[in-house]
C-alpha positions in Angstrom: -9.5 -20.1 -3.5 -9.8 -21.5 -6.9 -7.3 -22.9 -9.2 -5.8 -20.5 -11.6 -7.1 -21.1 -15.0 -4.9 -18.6 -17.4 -1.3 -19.5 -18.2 1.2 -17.1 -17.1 3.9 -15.5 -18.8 7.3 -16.2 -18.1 7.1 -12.5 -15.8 4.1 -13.3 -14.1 5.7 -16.5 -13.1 5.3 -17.1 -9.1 4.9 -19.7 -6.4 1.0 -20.6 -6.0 1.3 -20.4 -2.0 3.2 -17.6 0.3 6.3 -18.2 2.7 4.0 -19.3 5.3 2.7 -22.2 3.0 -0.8 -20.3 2.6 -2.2 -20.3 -1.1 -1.1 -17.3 -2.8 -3.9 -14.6 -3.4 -2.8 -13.3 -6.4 -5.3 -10.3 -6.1 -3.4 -9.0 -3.9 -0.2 -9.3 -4.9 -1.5 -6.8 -8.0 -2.7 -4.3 -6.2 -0.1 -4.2 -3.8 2.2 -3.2 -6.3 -0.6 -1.2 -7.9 -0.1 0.9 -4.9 3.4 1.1 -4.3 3.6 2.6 -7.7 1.5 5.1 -7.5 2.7 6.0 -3.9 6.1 6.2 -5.2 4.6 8.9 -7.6 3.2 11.0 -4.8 6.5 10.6 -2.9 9.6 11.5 -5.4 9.0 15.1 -4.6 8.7 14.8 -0.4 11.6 12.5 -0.8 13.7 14.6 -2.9 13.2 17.7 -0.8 15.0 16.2 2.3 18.1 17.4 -0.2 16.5 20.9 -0.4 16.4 22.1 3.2 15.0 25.7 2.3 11.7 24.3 1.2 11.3 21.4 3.5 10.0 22.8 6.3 7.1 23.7 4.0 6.6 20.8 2.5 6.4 19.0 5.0 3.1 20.7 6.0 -0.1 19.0 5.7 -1.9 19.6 2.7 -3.9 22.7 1.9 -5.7 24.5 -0.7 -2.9 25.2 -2.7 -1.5 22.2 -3.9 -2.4 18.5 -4.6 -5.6 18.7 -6.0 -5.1 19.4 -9.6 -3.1 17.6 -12.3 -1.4 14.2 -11.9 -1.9 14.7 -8.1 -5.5 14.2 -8.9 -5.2 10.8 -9.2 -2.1 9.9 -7.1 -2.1 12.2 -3.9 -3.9 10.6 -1.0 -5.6 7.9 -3.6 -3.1 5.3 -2.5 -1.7 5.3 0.7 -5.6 4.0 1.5 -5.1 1.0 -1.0 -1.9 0.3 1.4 -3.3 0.9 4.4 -5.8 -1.6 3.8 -3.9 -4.5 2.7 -1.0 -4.0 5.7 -4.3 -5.4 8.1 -5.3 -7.5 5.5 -1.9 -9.0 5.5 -1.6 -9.2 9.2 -4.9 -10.8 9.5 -3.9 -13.6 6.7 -0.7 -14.2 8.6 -2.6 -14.5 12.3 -4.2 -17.0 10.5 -1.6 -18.9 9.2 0.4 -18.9 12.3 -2.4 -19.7 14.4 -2.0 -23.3 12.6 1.6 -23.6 13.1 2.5 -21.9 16.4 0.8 -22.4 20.0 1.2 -18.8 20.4 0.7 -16.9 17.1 0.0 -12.8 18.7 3.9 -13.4 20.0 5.2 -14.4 16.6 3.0 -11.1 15.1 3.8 -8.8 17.8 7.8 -9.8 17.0 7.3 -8.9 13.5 5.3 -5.9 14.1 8.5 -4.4 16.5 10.8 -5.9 13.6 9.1 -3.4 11.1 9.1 -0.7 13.6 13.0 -1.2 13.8 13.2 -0.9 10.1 10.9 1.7 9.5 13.1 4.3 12.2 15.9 3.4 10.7 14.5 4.5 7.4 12.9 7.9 8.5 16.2 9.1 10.9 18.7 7.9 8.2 16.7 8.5 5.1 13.5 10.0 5.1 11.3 11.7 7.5 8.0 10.3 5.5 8.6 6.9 6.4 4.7 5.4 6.9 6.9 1.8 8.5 7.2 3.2 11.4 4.0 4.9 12.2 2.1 1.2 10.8 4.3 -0.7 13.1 3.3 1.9 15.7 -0.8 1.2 14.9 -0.4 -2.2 14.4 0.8 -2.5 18.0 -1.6 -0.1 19.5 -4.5 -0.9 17.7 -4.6 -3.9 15.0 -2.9 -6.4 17.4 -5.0 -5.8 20.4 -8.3 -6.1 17.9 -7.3 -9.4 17.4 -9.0 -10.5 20.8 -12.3 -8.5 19.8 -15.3 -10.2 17.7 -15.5 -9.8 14.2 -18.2 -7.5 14.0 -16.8 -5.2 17.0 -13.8 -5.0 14.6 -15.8 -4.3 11.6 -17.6 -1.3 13.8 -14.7 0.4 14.8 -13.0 0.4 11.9 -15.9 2.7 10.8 -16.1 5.3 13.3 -12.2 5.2 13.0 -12.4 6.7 9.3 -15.5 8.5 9.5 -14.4 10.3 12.5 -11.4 11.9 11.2 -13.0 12.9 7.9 -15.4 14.4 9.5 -13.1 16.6 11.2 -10.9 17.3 8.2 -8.1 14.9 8.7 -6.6 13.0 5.7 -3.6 10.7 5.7 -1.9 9.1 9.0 -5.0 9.5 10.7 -6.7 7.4 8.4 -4.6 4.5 9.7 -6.2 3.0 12.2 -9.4 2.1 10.4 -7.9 1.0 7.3 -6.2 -1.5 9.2 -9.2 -2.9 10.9 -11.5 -2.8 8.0 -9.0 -4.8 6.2 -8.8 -7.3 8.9 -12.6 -7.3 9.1 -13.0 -8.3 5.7 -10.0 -11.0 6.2 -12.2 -12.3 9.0 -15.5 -12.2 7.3 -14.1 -14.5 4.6 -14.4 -11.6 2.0 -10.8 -11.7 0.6 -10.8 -15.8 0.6 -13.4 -14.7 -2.3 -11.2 -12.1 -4.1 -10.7 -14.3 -7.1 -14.9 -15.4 -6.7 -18.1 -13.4 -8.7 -17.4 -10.2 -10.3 -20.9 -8.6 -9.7 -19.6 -7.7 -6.3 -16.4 -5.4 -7.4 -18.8 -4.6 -10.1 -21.7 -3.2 -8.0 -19.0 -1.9 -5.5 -16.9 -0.1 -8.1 -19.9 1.6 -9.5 -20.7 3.2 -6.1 -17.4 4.3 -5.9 -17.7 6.1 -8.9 -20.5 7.7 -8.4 -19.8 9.3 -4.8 -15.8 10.1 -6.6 -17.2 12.2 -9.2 -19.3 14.5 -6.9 -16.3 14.4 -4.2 -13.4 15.4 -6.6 -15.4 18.1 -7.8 -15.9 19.3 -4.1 -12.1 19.1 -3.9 -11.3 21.3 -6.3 -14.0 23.4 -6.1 -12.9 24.2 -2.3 -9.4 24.2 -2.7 -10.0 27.0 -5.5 -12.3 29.0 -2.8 -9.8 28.1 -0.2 -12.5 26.6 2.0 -11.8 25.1 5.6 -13.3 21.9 4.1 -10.6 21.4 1.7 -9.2 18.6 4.0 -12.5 16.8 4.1 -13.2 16.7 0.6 -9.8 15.7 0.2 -9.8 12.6 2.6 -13.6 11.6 1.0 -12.4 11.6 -2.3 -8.9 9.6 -1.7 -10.6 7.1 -0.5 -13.5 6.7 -2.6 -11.1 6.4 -6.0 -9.0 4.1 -3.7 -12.5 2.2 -3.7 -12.9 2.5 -7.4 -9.0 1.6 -8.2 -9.3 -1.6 -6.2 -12.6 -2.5 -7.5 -11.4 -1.4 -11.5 -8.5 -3.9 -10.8 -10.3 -6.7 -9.5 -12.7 -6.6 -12.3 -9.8 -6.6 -14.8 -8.2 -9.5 -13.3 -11.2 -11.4 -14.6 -10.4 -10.2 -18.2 -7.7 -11.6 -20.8 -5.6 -9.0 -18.8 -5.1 -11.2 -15.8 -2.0 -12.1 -17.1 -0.4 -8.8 -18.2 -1.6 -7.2 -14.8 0.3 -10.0 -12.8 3.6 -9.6 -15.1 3.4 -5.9 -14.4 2.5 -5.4 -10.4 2.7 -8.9 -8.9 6.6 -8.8 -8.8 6.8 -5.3 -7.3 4.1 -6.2 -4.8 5.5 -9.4 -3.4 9.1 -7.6 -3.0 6.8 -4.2 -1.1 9.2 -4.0 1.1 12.7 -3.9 -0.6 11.4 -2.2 -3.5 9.7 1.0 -0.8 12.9 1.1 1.0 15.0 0.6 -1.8 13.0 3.7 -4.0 13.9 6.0 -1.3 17.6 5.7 -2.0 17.2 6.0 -6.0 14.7 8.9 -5.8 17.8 11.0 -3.5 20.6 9.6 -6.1 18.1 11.0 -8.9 17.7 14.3 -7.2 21.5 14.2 -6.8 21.8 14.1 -10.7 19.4 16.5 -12.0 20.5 18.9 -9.7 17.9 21.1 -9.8 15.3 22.2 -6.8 12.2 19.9 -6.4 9.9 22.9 -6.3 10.9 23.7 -10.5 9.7 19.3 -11.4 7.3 19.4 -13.5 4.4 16.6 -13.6 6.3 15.1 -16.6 9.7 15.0 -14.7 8.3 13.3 -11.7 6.4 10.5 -13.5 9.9 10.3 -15.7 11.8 10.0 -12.3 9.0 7.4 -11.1 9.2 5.0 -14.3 12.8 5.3 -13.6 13.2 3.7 -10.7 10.4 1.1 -11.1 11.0 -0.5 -14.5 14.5 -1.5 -13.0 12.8 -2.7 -9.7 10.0 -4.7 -11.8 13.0 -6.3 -13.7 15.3 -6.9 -10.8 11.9 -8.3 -8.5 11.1 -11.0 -11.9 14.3 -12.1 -12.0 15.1 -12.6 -8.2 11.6 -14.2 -7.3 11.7 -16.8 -10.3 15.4 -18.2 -8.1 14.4 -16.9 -4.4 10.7 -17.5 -2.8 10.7 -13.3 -1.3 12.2 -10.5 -1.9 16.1 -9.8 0.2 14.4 -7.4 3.3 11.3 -9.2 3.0 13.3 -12.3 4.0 15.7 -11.0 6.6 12.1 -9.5 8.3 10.6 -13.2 8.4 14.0 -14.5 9.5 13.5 -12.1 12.7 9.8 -13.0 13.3 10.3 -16.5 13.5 13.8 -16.3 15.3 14.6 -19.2 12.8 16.0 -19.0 9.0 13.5 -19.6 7.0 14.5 -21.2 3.3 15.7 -18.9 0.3 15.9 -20.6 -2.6 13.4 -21.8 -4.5 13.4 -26.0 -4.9 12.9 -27.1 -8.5 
């Protein structure tokens, strides 16, 4: 990876190489918490209605014709839990890697982290939130991305495409989508195309501008067949998350490449290198939020949710700069890499 070339502010401050000693991808670190932000904006309603058990039942249901395809949900709903998916097997793939350097037996040390996260994850969806998406990655990282790591490259690669066309295909959006997120990100770990994140810019370039064209087209279909009330809804809706998921990715990557690189890394790096404490840790201030307004979910408005949202993250972006310029990760994030090794790992930062 090449040397960083812009200075950094004071907020975008971080080490140059992870806990496990491999140099930092910043790239990702950005569009991680690209993503958790605008997950946490498709999620303060879900979350808050676990206080409203009238209308939890219904919306719990799986998305239809009705809602989440106009407005803000445009943009948000289903646009990036893909962007997640795909870096949770990018990440695993990065850290296989690593650990294959350091331990004789790196699938044990992953497949103790993977039942680590599967611990946390229950414990979040029975004491917090039925949503939780730990528990069902932990559950597909098991089943599928850790047994992929004995298969080629390229056998990887192929299922991870029948693995998201099939279910789009057959109308299926969301968890489903899981499987071949994760193995298309660790197919382009293992084909040496996120070593190259911070490379040439014709390739997000030409990429984004694909995206952008198939988007367009699909979001129209979206709307236009959750108006009719068409049984394709939920393959329009699946298309087009992922093909802005494309575009967002691509837009950032390209920006990162801009006098922005900077500002972008103050503003998401923090969040996304602290994922994990600041996921878990939004579930609790989006029920002390509902708590205080008082009001049913269902009356929010657009405006009250992304007011709820910027809530809770500007005090998470401040409390994630502060803590990582004294501490190397985030609180959980430690305490999980504490339980994968079966050693404690170091805290504090050295000078």
């Amino acid at each position: 990876m090449p040397p960083e070339t812009l200075p950094l502010t004071p907020a975008a401050a971080e080490a140059t190489t992870t806990a496990s000693g491999r140099p930092r991808i910043a790239a990702l670190d950005v569009l991680r918490g690209f993503a958790l932000c605008g997950i946490l904006l498709a999620n303060v309603k879900p979350i808050a209605h676990m206080l409203d058990t009238e209308s939890l039942a219904a919306y719990a249901a799986p998305p239809s014709p009705d809602d989440s395809w106009l407005g803000v949900g445009l943009f948000v709903d289903q646009r990036f839990f893909p962007m997640f998916s795909l870096l949770f097997g990018i990440g695993f793939s990065l850290l296989l890697d690593s650990a294959g350097r350091r331990v004789p037996r790196p699938r044990v040390l992953l497949l103790r982290r993977l039942l680590v996260l599967l611990a946390i994850g229950l414990a979040h969806m029975l004491l917090l939130w039925w949503g939780d998406i730990l528990t069902i990655y932990a559950v597909v990282g098991l089943v599928v991305l850790l047994p992929s790591t004995w298969l080629p490259r390229s056998a990887v690669a192929g299922l991870a495409a029948v693995l998201i066309v099939t279910p789009v295909i057959l109308g299926s959006n969301g968890v489903p989508l899981v499987p071949g997120l994760f193995l298309l990100g660790s197919a382009l770990t293992r084909y040496g195309v996120i070593d190259r994140f911070e490379g040439s810019a014709r390739v997000p370039a030409a990429l984004g501008l694909a995206f952008v064209a198939g988007a367009v087209p699909a979001v129209w279909q979206q709307i236009e067949s959750g108006a009719a009330g068409r049984a394709d809804f939920g393959s329009w809706f699946a298309v087009a998350g992922l093909l802005m998921a494309g575009a967002y990715v691509c837009a950032l990557l390209l920006l990162l490449k801009t006098p922005l690189r900077p500002v972008l890394r103050g503003a998401f790096a923090p969040l996304g290198q602290m994922a994990l404490t600041n996921y878990l840790s939004a579930t609790i201030l989006v029920l002390l939020a509902t708590r205080l307004i008082g009001s049913s979910p269902d009356g929010w408005s657009e405006t009250t949710v992304v007011l709820i949202a910027g809530a809770i993250l500007l005090p998470q972006w401040l409390v994630s700069t502060l803590w990582l310029r004294r501490y190397r990760q985030g609180p959980l994030e430690w305490l999980w890499r504490w339980a994968t090794l079966a050693h404690r790992p170091p805290f504090r930062r050295t000078p």
